[in-house]
mmCIF file of the N, C-alpha and C atoms, coordinates in Angstrom:
data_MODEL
# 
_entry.id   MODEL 
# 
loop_
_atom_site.group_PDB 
_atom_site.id 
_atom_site.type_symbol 
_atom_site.label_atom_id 
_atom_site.label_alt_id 
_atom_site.label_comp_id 
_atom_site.label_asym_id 
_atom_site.label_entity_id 
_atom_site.label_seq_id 
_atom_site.pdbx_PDB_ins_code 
_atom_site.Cartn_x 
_atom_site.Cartn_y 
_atom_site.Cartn_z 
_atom_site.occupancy 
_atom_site.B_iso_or_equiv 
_atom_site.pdbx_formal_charge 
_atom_site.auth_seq_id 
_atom_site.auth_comp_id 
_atom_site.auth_asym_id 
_atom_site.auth_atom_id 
_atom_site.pdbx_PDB_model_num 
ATOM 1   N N  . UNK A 1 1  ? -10.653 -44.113 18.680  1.00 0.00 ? 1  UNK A N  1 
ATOM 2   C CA . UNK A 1 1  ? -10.199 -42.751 18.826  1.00 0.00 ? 1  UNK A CA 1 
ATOM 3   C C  . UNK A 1 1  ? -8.676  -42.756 18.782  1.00 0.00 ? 1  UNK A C  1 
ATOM 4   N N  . UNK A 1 2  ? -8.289  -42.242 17.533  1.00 0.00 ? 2  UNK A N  1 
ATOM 5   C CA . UNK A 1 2  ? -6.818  -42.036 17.610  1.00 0.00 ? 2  UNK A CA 1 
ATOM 6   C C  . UNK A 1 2  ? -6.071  -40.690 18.251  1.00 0.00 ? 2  UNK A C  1 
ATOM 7   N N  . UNK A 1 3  ? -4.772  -41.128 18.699  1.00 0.00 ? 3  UNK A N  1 
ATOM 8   C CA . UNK A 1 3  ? -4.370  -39.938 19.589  1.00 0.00 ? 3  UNK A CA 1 
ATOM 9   C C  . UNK A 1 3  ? -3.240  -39.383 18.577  1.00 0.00 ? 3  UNK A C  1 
ATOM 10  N N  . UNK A 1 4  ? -2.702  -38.129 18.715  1.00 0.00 ? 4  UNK A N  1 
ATOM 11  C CA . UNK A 1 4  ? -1.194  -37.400 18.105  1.00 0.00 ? 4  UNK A CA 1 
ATOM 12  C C  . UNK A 1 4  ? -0.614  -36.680 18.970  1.00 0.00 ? 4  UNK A C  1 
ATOM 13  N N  . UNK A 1 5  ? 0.131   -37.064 19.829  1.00 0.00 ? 5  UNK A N  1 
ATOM 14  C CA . UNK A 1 5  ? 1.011   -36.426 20.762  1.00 0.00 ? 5  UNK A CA 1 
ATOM 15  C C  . UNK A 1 5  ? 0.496   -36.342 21.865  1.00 0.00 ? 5  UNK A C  1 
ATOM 16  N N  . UNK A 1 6  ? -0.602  -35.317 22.441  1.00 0.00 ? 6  UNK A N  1 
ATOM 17  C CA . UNK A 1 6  ? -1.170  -34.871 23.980  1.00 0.00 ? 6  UNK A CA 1 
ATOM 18  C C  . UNK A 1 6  ? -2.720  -35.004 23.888  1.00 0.00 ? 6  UNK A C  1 
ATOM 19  N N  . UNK A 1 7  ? -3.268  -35.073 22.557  1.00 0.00 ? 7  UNK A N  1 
ATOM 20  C CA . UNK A 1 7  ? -4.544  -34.686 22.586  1.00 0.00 ? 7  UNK A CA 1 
ATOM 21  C C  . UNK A 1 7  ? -5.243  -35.607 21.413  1.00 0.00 ? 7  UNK A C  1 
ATOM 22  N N  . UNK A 1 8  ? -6.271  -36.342 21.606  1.00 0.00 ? 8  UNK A N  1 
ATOM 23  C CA . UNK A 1 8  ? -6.795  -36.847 20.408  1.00 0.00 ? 8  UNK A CA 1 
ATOM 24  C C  . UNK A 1 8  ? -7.595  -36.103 19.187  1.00 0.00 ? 8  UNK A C  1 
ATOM 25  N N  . UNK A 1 9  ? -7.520  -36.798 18.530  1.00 0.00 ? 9  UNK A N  1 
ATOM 26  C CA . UNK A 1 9  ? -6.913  -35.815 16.819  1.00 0.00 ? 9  UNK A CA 1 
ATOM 27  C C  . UNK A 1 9  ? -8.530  -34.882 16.578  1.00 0.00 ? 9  UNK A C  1 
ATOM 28  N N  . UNK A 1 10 ? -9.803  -36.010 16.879  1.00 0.00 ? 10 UNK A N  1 
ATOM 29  C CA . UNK A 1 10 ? -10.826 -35.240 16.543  1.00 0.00 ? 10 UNK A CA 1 
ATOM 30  C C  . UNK A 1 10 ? -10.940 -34.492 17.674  1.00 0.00 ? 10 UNK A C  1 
ATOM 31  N N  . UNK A 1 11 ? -10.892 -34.179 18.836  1.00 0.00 ? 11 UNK A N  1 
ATOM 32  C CA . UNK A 1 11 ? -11.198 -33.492 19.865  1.00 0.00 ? 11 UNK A CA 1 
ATOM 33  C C  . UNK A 1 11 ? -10.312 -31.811 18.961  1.00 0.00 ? 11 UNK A C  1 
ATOM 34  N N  . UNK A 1 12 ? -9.021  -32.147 18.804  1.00 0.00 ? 12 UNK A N  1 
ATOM 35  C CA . UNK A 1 12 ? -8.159  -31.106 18.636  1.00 0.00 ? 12 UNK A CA 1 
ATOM 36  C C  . UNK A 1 12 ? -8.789  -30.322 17.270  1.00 0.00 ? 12 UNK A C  1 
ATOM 37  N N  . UNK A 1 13 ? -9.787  -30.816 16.144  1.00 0.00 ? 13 UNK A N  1 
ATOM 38  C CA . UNK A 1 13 ? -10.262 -30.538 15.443  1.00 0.00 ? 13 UNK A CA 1 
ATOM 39  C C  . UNK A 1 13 ? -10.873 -29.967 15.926  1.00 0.00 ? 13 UNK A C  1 
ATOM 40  N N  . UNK A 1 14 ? -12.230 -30.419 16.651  1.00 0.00 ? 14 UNK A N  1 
ATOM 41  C CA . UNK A 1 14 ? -12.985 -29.897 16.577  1.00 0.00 ? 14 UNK A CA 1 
ATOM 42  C C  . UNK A 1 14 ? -13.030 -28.103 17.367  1.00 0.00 ? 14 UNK A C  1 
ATOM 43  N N  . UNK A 1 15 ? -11.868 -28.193 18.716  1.00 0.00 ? 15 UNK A N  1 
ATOM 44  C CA . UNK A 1 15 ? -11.327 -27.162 19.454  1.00 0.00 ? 15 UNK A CA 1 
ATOM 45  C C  . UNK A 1 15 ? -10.967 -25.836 18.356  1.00 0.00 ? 15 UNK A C  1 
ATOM 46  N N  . UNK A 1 16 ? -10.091 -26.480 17.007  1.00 0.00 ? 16 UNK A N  1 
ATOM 47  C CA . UNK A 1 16 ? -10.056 -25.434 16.197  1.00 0.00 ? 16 UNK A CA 1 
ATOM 48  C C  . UNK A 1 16 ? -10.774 -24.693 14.886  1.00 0.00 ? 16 UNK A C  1 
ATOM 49  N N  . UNK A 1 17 ? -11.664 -25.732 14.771  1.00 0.00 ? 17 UNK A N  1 
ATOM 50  C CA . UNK A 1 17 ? -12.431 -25.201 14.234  1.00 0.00 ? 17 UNK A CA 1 
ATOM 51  C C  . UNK A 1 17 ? -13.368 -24.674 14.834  1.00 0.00 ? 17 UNK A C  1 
ATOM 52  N N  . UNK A 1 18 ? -14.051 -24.277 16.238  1.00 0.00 ? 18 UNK A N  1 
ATOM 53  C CA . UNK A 1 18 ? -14.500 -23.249 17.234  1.00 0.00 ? 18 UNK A CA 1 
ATOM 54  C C  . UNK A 1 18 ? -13.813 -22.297 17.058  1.00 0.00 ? 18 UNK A C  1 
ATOM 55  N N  . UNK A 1 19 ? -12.357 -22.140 17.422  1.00 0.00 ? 19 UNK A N  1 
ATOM 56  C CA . UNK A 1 19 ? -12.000 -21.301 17.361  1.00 0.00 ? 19 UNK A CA 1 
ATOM 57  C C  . UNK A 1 19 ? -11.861 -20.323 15.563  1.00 0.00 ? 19 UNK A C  1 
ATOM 58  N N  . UNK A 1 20 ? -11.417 -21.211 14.792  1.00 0.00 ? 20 UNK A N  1 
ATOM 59  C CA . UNK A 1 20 ? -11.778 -20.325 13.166  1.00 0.00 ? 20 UNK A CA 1 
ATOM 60  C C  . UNK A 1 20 ? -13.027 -19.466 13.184  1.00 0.00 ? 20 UNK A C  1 
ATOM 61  N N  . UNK A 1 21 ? -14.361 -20.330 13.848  1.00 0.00 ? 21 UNK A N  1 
ATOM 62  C CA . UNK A 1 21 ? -15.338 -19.621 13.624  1.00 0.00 ? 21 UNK A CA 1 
ATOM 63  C C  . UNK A 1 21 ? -15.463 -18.595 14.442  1.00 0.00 ? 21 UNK A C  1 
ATOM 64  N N  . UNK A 1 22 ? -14.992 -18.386 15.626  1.00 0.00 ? 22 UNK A N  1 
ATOM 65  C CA . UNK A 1 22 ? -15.315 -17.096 16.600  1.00 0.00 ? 22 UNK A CA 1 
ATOM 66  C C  . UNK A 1 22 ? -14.039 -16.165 15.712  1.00 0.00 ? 22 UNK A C  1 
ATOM 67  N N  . UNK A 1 23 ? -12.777 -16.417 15.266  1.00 0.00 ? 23 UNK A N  1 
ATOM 68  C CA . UNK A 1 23 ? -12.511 -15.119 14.529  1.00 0.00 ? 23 UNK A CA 1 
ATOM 69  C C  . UNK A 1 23 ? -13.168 -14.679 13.211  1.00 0.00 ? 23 UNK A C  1 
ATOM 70  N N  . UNK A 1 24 ? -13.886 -15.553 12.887  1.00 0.00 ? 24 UNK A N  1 
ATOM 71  C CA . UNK A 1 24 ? -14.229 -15.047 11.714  1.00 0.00 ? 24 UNK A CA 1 
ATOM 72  C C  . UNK A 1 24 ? -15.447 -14.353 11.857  1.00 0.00 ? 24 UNK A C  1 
ATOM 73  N N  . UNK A 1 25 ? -16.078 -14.686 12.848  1.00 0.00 ? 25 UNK A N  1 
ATOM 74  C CA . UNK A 1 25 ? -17.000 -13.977 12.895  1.00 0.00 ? 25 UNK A CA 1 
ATOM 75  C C  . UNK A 1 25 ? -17.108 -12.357 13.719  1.00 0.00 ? 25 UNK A C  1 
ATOM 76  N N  . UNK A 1 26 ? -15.773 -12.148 14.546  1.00 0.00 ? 26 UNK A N  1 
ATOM 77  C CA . UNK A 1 26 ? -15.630 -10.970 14.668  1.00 0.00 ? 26 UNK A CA 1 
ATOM 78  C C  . UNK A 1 26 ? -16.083 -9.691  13.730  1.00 0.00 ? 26 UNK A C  1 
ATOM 79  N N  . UNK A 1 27 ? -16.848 -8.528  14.498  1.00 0.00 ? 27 UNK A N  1 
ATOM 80  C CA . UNK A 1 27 ? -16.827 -7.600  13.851  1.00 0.00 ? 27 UNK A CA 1 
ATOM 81  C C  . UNK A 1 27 ? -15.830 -6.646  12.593  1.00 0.00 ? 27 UNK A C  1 
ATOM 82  N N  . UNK A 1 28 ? -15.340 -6.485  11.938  1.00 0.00 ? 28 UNK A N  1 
ATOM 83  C CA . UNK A 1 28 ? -14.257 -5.541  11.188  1.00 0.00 ? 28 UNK A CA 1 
ATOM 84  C C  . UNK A 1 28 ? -14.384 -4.350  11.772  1.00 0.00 ? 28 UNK A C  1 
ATOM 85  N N  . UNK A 1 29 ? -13.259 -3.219  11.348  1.00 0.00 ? 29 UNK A N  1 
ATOM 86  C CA . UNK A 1 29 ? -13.479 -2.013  11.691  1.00 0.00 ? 29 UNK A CA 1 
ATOM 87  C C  . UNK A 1 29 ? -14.321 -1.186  10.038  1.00 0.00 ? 29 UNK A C  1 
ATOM 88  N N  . UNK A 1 30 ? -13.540 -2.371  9.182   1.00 0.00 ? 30 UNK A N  1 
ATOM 89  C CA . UNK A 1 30 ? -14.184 -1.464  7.604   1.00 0.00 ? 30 UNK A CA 1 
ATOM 90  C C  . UNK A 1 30 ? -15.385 -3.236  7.391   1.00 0.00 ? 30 UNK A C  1 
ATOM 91  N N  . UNK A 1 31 ? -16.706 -2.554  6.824   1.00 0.00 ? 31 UNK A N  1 
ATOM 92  C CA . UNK A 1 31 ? -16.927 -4.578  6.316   1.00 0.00 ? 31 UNK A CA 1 
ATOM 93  C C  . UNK A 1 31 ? -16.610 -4.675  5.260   1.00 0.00 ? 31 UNK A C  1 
ATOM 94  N N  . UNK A 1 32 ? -15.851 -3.976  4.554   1.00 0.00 ? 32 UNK A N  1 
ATOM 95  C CA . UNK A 1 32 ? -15.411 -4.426  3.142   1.00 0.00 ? 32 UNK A CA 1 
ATOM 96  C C  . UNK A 1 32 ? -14.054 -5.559  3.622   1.00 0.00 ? 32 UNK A C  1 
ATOM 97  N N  . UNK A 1 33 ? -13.617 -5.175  4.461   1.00 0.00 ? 33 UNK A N  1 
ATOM 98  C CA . UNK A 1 33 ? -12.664 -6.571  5.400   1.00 0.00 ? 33 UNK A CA 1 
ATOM 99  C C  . UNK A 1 33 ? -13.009 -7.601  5.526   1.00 0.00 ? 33 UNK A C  1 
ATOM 100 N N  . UNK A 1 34 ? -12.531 -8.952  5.707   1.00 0.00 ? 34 UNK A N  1 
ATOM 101 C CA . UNK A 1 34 ? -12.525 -9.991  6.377   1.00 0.00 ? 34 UNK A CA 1 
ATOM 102 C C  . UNK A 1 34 ? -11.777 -10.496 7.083   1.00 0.00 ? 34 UNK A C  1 
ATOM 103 N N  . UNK A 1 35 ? -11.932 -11.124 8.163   1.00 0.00 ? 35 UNK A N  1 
ATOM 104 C CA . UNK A 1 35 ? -10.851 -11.516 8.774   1.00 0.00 ? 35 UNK A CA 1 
ATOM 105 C C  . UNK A 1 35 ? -10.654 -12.785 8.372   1.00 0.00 ? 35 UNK A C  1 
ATOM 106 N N  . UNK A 1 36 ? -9.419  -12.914 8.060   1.00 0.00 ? 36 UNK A N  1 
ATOM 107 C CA . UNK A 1 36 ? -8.518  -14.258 7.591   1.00 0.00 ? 36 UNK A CA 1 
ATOM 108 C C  . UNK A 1 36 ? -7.851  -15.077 8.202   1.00 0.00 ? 36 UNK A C  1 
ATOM 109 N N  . UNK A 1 37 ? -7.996  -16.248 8.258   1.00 0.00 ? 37 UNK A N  1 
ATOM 110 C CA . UNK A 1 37 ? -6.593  -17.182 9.107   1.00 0.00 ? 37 UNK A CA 1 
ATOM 111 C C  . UNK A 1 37 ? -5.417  -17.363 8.653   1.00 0.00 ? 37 UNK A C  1 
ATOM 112 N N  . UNK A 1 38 ? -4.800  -17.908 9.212   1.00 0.00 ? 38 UNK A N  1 
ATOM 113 C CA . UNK A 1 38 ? -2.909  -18.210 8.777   1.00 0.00 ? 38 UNK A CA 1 
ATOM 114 C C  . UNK A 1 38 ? -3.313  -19.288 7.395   1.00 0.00 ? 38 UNK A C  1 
ATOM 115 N N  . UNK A 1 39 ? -2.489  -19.175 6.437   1.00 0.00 ? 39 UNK A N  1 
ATOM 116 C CA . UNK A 1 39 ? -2.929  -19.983 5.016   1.00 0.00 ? 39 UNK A CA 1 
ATOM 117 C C  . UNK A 1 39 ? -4.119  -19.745 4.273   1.00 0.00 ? 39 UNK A C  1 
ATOM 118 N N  . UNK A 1 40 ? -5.272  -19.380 4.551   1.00 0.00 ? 40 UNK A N  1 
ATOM 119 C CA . UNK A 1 40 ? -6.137  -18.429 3.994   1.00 0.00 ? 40 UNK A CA 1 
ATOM 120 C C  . UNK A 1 40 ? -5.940  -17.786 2.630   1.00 0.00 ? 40 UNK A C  1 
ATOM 121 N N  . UNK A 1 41 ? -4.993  -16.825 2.754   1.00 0.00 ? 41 UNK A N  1 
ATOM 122 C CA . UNK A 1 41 ? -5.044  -16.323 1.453   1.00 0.00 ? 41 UNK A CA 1 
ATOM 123 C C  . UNK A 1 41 ? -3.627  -17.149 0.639   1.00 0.00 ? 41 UNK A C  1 
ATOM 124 N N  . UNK A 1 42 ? -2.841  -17.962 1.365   1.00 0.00 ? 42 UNK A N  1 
ATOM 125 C CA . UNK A 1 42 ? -1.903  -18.626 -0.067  1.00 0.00 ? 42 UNK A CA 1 
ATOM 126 C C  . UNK A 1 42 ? -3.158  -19.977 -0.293  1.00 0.00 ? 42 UNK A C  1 
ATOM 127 N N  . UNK A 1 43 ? -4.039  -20.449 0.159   1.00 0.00 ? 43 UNK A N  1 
ATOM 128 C CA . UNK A 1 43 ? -4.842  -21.049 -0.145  1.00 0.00 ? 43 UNK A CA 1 
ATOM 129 C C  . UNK A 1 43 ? -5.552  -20.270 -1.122  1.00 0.00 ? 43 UNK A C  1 
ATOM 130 N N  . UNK A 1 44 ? -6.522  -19.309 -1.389  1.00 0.00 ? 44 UNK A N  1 
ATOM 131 C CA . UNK A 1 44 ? -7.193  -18.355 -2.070  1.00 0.00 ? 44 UNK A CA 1 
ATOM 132 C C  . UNK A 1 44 ? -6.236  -18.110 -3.245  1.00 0.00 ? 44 UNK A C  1 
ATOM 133 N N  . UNK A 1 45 ? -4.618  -17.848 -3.195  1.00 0.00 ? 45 UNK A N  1 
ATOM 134 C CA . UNK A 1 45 ? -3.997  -17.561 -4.357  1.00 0.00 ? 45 UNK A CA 1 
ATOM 135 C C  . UNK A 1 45 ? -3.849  -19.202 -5.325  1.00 0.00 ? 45 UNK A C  1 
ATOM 136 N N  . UNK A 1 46 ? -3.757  -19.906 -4.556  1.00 0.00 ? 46 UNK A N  1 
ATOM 137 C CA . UNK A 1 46 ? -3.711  -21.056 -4.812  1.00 0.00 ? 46 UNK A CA 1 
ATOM 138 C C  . UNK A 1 46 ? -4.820  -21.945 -6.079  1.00 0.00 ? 46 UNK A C  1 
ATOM 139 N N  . UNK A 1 47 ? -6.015  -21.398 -5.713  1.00 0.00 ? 47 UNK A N  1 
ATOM 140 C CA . UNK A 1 47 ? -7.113  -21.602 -6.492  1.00 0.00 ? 47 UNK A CA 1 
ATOM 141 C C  . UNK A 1 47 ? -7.267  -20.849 -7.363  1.00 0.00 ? 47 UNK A C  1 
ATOM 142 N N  . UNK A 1 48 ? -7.999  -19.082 -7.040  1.00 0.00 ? 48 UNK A N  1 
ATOM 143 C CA . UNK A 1 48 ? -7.875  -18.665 -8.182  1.00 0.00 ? 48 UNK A CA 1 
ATOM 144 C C  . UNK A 1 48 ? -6.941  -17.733 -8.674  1.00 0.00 ? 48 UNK A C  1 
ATOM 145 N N  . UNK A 1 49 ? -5.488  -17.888 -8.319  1.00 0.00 ? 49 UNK A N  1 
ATOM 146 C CA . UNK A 1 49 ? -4.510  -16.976 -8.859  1.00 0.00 ? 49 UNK A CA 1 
ATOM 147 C C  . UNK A 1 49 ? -3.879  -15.510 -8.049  1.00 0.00 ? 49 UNK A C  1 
ATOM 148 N N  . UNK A 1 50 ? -2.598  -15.388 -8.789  1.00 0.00 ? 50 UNK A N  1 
ATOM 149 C CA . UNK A 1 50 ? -2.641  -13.802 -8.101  1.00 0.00 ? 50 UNK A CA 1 
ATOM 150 C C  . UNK A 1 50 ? -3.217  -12.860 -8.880  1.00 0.00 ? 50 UNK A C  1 
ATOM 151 N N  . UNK A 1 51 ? -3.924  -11.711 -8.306  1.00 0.00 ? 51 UNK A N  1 
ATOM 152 C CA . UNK A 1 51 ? -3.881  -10.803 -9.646  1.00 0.00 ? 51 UNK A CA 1 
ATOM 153 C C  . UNK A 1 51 ? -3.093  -9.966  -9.750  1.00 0.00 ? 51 UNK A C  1 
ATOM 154 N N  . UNK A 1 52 ? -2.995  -9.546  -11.038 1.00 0.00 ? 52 UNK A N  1 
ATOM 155 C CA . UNK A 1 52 ? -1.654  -8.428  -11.229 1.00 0.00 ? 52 UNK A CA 1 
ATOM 156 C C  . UNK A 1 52 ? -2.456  -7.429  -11.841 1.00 0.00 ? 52 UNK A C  1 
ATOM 157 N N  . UNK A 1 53 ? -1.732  -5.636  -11.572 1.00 0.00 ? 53 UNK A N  1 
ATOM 158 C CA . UNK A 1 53 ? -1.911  -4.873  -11.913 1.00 0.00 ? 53 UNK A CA 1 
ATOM 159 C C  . UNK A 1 53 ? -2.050  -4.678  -13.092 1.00 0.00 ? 53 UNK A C  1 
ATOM 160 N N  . UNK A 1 54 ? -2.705  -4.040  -13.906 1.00 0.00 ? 54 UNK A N  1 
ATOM 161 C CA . UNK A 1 54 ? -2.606  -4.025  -15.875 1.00 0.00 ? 54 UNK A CA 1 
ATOM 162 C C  . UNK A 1 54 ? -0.922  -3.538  -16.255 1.00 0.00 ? 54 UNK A C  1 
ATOM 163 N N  . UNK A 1 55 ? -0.215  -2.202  -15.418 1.00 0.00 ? 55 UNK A N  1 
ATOM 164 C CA . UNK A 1 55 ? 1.189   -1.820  -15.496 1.00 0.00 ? 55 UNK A CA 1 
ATOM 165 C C  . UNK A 1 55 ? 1.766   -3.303  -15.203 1.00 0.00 ? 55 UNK A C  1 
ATOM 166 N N  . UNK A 1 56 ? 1.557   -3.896  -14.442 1.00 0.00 ? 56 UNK A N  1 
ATOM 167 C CA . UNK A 1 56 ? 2.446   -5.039  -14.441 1.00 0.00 ? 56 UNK A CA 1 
ATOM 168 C C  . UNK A 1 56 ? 2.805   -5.879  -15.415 1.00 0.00 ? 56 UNK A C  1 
ATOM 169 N N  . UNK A 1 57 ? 1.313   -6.394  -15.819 1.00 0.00 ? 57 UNK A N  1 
ATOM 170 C CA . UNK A 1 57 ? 1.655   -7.404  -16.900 1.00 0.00 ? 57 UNK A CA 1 
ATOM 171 C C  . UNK A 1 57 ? 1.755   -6.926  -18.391 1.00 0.00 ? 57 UNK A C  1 
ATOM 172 N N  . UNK A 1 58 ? 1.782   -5.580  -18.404 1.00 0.00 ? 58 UNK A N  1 
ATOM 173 C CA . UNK A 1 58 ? 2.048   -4.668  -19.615 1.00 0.00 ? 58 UNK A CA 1 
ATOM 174 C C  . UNK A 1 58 ? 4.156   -4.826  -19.450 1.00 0.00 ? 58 UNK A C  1 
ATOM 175 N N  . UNK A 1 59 ? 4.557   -4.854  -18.350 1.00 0.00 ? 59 UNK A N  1 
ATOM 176 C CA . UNK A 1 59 ? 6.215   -4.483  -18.373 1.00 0.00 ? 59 UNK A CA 1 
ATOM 177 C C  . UNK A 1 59 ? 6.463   -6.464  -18.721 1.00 0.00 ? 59 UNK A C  1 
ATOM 178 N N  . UNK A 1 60 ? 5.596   -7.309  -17.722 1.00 0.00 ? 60 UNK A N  1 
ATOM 179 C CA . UNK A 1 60 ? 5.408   -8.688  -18.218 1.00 0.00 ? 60 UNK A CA 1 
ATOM 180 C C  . UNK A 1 60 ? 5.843   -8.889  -19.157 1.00 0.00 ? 60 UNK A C  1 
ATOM 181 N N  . UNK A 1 61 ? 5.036   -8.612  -19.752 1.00 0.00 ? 61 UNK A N  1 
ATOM 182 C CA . UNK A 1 61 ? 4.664   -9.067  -21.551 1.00 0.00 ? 61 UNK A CA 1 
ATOM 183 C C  . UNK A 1 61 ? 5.873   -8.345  -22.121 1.00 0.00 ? 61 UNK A C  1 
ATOM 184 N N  . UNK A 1 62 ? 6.461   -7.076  -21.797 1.00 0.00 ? 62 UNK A N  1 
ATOM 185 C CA . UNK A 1 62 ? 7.345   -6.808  -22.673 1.00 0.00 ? 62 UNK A CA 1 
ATOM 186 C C  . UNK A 1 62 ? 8.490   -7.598  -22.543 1.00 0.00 ? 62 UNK A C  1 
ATOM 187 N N  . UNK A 1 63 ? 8.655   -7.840  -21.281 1.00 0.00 ? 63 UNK A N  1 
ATOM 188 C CA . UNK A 1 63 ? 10.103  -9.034  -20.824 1.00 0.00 ? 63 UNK A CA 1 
ATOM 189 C C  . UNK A 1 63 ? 9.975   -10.238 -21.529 1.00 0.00 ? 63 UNK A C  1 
ATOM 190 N N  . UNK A 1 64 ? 8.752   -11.099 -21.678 1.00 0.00 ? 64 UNK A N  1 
ATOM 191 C CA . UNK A 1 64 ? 8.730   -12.045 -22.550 1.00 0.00 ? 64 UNK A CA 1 
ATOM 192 C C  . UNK A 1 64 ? 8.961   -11.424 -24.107 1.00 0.00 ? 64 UNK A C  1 
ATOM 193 N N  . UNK A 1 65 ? 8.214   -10.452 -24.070 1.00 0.00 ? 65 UNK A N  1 
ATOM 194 C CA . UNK A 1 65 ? 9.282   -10.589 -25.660 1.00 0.00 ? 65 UNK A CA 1 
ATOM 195 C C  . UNK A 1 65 ? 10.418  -10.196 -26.434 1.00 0.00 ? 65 UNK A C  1 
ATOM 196 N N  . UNK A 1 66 ? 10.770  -9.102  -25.092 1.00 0.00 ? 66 UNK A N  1 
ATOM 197 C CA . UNK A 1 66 ? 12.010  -8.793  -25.173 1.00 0.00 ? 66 UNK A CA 1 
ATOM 198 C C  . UNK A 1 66 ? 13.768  -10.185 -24.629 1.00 0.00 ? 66 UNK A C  1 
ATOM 199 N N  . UNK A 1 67 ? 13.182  -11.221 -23.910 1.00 0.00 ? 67 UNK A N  1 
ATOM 200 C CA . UNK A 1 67 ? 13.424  -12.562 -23.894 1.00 0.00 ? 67 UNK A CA 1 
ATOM 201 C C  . UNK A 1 67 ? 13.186  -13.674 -24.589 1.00 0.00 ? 67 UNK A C  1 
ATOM 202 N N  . UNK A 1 68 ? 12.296  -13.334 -25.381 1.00 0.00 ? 68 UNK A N  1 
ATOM 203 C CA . UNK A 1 68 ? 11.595  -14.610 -26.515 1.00 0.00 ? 68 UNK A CA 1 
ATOM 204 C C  . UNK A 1 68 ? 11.217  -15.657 -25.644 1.00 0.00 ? 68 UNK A C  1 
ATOM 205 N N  . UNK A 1 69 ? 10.484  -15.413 -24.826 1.00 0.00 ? 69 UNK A N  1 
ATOM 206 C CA . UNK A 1 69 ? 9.696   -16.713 -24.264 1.00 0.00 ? 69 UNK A CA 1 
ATOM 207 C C  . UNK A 1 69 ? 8.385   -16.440 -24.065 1.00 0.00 ? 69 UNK A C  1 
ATOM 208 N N  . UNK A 1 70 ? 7.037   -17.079 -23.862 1.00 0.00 ? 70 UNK A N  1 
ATOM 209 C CA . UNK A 1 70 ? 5.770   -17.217 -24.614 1.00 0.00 ? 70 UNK A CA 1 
ATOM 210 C C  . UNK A 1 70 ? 5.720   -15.766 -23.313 1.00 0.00 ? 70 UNK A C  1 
ATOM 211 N N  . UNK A 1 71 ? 4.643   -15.360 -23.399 1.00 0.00 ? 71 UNK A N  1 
ATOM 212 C CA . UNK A 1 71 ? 3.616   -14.361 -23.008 1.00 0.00 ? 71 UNK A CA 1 
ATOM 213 C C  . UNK A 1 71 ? 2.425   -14.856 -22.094 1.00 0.00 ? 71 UNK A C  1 
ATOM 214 N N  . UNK A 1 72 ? 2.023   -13.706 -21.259 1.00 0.00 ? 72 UNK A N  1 
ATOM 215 C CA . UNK A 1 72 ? 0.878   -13.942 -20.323 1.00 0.00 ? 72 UNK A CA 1 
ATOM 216 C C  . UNK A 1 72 ? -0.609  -14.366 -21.004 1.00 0.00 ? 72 UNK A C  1 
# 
């Protein structure tokens, strides 16, 4: 059993991952919600991307070619 500072490492795991699951499983006020943890969603952007508005990558695209560099 390895230790990191005050508390050994799997104990401290396992403490927070109890805790992930009791917020996540909280009720919402809308259920189209979820409740999220800290890194959650730059994790989620991380995998599959940000999305952008269609106006966005319409002004995008014009900057790349109004810059000459490749396109979305």
């Amino acid at each position: 059993m390895s230790t990191n500072g005050f508390r050994p490492v799997d104990g401290f795991k396992q403490h927070l991952n109890n805790w992930i699951a009791r917020f996540k499983s909280v009720k919402t006020v809308s259920p189209q919600q979820k409740v999220i943890i800290p890194g959650e969603a730059e994790l989620d952007r991380k995998v599959n991307g940000i999305l952008l508005v269609d106006p966005v990558v319409k002004d995008l695209n014009e900057l790349t070619e109004k810059l000459c560099v490749e396109g979305l």
